[in-house]
N, C-alpha and C positions, 0 to 999 in steps of 0.2 A: 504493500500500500504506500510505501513512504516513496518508494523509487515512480509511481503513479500518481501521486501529489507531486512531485517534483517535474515528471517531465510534463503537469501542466502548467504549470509556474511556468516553464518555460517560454508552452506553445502560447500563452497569454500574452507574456513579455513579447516574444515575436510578431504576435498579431499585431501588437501597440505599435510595434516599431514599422511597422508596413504600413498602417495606417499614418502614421505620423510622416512620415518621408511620404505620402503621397500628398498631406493636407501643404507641408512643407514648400514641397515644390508646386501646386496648383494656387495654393496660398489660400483659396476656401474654393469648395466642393461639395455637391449634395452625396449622402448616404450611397445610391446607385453608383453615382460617378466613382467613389472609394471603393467599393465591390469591384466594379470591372476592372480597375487599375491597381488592384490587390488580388485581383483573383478568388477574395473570402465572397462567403456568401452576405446578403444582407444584412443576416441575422446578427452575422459573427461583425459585420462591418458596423451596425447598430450598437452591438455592446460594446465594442471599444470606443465608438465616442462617445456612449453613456461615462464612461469613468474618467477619459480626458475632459468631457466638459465637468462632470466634478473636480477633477484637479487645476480645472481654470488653466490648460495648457490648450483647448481648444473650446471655442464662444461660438454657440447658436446666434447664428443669424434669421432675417427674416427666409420669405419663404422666395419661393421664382414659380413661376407659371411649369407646367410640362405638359407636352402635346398630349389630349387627347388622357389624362390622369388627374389626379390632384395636386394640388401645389406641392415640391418637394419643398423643405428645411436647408437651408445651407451652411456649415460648418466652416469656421473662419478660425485658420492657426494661429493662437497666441504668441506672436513674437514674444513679449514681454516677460512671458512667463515664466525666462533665465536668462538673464543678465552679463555681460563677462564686463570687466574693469581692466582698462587696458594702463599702464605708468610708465613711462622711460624720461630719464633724466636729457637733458640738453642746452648747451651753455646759447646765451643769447644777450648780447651789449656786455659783455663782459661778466655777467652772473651767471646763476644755475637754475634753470627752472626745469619743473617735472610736467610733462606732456598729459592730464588726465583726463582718459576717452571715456564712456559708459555704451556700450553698445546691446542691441537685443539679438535674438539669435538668430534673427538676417543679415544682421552686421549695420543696422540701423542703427544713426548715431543718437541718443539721448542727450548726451551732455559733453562738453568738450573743452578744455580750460587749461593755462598756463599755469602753474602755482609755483614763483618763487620761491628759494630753501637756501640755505647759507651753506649746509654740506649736503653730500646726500649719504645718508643712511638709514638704519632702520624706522629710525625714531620718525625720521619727517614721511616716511611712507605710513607709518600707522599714522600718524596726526592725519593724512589723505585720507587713508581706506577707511578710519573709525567715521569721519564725516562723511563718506558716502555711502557706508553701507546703513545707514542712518537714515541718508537720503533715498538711497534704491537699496532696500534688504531685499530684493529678488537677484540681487547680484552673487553669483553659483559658482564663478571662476575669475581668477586674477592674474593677467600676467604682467612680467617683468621683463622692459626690452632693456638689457646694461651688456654696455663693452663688454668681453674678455672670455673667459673660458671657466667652467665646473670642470673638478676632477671630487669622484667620492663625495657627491652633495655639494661639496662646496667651490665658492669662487676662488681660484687659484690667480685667475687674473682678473685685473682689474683696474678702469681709470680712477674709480674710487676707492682711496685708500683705506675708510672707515667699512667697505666691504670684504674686501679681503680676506681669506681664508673661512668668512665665515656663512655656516649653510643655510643663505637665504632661502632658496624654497621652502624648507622645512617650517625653518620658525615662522613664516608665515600660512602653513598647513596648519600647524598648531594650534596658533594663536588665533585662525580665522573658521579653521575648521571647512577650506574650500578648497577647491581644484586649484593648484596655482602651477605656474612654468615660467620657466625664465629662457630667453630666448637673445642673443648675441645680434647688435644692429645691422650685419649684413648676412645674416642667416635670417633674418626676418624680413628685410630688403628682397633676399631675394626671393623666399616664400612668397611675397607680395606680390612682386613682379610677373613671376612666374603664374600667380592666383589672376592678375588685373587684366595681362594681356591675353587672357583666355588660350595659353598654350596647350597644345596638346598633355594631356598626362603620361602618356611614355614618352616624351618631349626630356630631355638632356641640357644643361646649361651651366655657368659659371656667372657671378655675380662679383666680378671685382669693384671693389668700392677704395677709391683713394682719400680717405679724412685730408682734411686741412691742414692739421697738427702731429697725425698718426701715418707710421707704416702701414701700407695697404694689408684689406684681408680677402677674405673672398666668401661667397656662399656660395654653395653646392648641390647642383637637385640632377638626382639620379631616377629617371626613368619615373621623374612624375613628383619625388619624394628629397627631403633635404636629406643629404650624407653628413653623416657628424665624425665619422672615423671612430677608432676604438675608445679614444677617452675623452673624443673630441675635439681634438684638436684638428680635424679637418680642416683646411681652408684658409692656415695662418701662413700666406703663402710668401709673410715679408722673409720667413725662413729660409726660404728655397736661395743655393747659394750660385746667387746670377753674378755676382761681383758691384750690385747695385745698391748706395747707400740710402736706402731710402725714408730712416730718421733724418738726414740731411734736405736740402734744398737742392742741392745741385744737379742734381734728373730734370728738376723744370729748369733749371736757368735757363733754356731756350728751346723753342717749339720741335726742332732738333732731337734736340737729348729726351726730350719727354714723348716723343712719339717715340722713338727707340727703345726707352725703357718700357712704357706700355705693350711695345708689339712683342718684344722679345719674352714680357710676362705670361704674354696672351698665348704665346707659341707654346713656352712651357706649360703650363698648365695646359692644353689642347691635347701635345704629345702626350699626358701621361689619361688624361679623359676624354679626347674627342665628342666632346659635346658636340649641341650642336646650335647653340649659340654663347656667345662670351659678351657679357652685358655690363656696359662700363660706365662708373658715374665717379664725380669729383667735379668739385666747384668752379675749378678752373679748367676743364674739360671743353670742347666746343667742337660742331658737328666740323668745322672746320679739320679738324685732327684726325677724324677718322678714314678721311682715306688713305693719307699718309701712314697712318697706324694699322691699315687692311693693308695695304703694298711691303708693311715691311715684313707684316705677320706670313702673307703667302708665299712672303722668298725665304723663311727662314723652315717650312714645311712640304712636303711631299706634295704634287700636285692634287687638290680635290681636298686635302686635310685640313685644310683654313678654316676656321668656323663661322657663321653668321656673325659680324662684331655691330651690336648695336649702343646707343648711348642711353641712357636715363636721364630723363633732367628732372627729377622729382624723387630724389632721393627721398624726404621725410613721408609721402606719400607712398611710397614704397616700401616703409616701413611699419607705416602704421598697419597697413592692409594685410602685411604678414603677421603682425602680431593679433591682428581680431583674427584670421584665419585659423590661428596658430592656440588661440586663448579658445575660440569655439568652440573647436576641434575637441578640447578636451570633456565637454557636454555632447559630446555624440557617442551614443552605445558601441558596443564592441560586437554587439550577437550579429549573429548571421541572418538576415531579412529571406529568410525562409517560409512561403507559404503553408501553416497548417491549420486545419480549421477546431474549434473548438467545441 
């Protein structure tokens, strides 16, 4: 009996989840329309939004006409229903301000704000989160876009000194009791990028991102998915030893040297992933450079092995987009949307 109560637990949950991905993407739907495009019966497509409109994840609506029947009901998905809280720190007039999004689980922006901080650390992110989960306590996940690298939970790198070695995701699990992730600015760039420009999902790419102040990094999506390497440190590509100092200035001192150092970056990284595009952003970038930067990349590769090289020019936009993707993502079930009927 117990293994018979469980595998309907199951087949419930699966149902829910069929239904929901269909109200989802249709965005509302009559009862019918949910059966055909789930394959459940009526029946079964009736009792699962009996329990989603009790859990206020899916809102009756009024009714619509149908040929030659009665009016059906229409069922309209609760964005609101779960929340994710998006934070990343970023300097601006020479301060620190924390980027604070609220989005619902379309990626609808609720709320959107600068917030000043003198350092950044724990302390001024709960001062944020307590005041907005206050504000939106439907708020279910939180992530964190910051420089650097996790090893073993914690941040091993980092631009912020008062983070360092210590395991931010965690203590804010604990102390929030929510879905949380932290996600590195051009591993969410390029998440973004990859989400915004509607790539194919076995689509291949690199995301070199040149900071103002920073050795460049890179973000990496393998066949749809970001590559993080074994402990992560995928994509710290200032490592790779090209002979180019690029904590210095001197790769830009002239349109020259800085198309050369980009193309010869773009080359290496190609040779060892073959992507199949290489997406390049920094402030002082300009469409102008690119084809100088494609002429030097296809003579330094095998014919046919040059990549697509395109440019960004919205880096923060690219950023964000990866981080709601990346924050939602962790409010989406894991079961298998498997047809069973009830």
């Amino acid at each position: 009996m117990k293994n018979i109560g469980g595998n309907a637990l199951v087949i419930k949950e699966v149902n829910i989840n069929l239904v929901r991905r269909v109200l989802k993407e249709r965005k509302q739907a009559t009862k019918r329309q949910i059966a055909e495009d789930t394959g459940l019966s009526i029946v079964t497509a009736g009792s699962v939004l009996e329990v989603l409109v009790r859990q206020n994840e899916v809102l009756a609506a009024g009714q619509i006409s149908s040929s030659g029947g009665r009016p059906a009901r229409q069922y309209i998905y609760n964005d609101e229903h779960a929340l994710a809280l998006i934070l990343f720190p970023f300097e601006e007039r020479g301060g620190i301000c924390i980027r604070c999004t609220v989005v619902t689980l379309f990626g609808r922006c609720l709320y959107e704000v600068n917030r000043p901080v003198e350092q950044v650390d724990l302390a001024c992110f709960e001062a944020i989160i307590d005041e907005l989960l206050n504000r939106y306590p439907a708020i279910q996940a939180i992530g964190f876009g910051l420089p650097g690298a996790e090893a073993g939970g914690r941040l091993v790198l980092s631009d912020y000194e008062a983070l360092r070695g210590i395991p931010v995701a965690e203590h804010f699990r604990e102390r929030y009791q929510k879905r949380v992730i932290i996600e590195n600015d051009v591993n969410a760039a390029a998440i973004g990028y990859h989400s915004r420009t509607g790539r194919a999902a076995a689509a291949s790419a690199v995301y070199l991102y040149f900071p103002d102040r920073f050795p460049p990094g890179a973000g990496i999506i393998i066949n749809g998915k970001l590559h993080r390497g074994k402990s992560g440190f995928a994509g710290e590509v200032a490592n790779i030893p090209l002979g180019i100092s690029w904590s210095g200035s001197e790769w830009q001192s002239s349109p020259a040297g800085l198309m050369e150092a980009i193309a010869r970056l773009t080359a290496t990284v190609s040779s060892v992933l073959n992507p199949d595009a290489v997406v390049l952003y920094g402030s002082f970038l300009q469409v102008d450079h690119l084809s100088g930067i494609m002429e030097q990349c296809a003579g330094l590769l095998p014919p046919g092995a040059a990549p697509q090289i395109v440019l960004s020019t919205d880096f923060a936009a690219d950023y964000l987009d990866g981080m709601i993707v990346s924050t939602l993502a962790t409010l989406e079930t894991g079961l298998q949307l498997t047809k069973f009927e009830a």
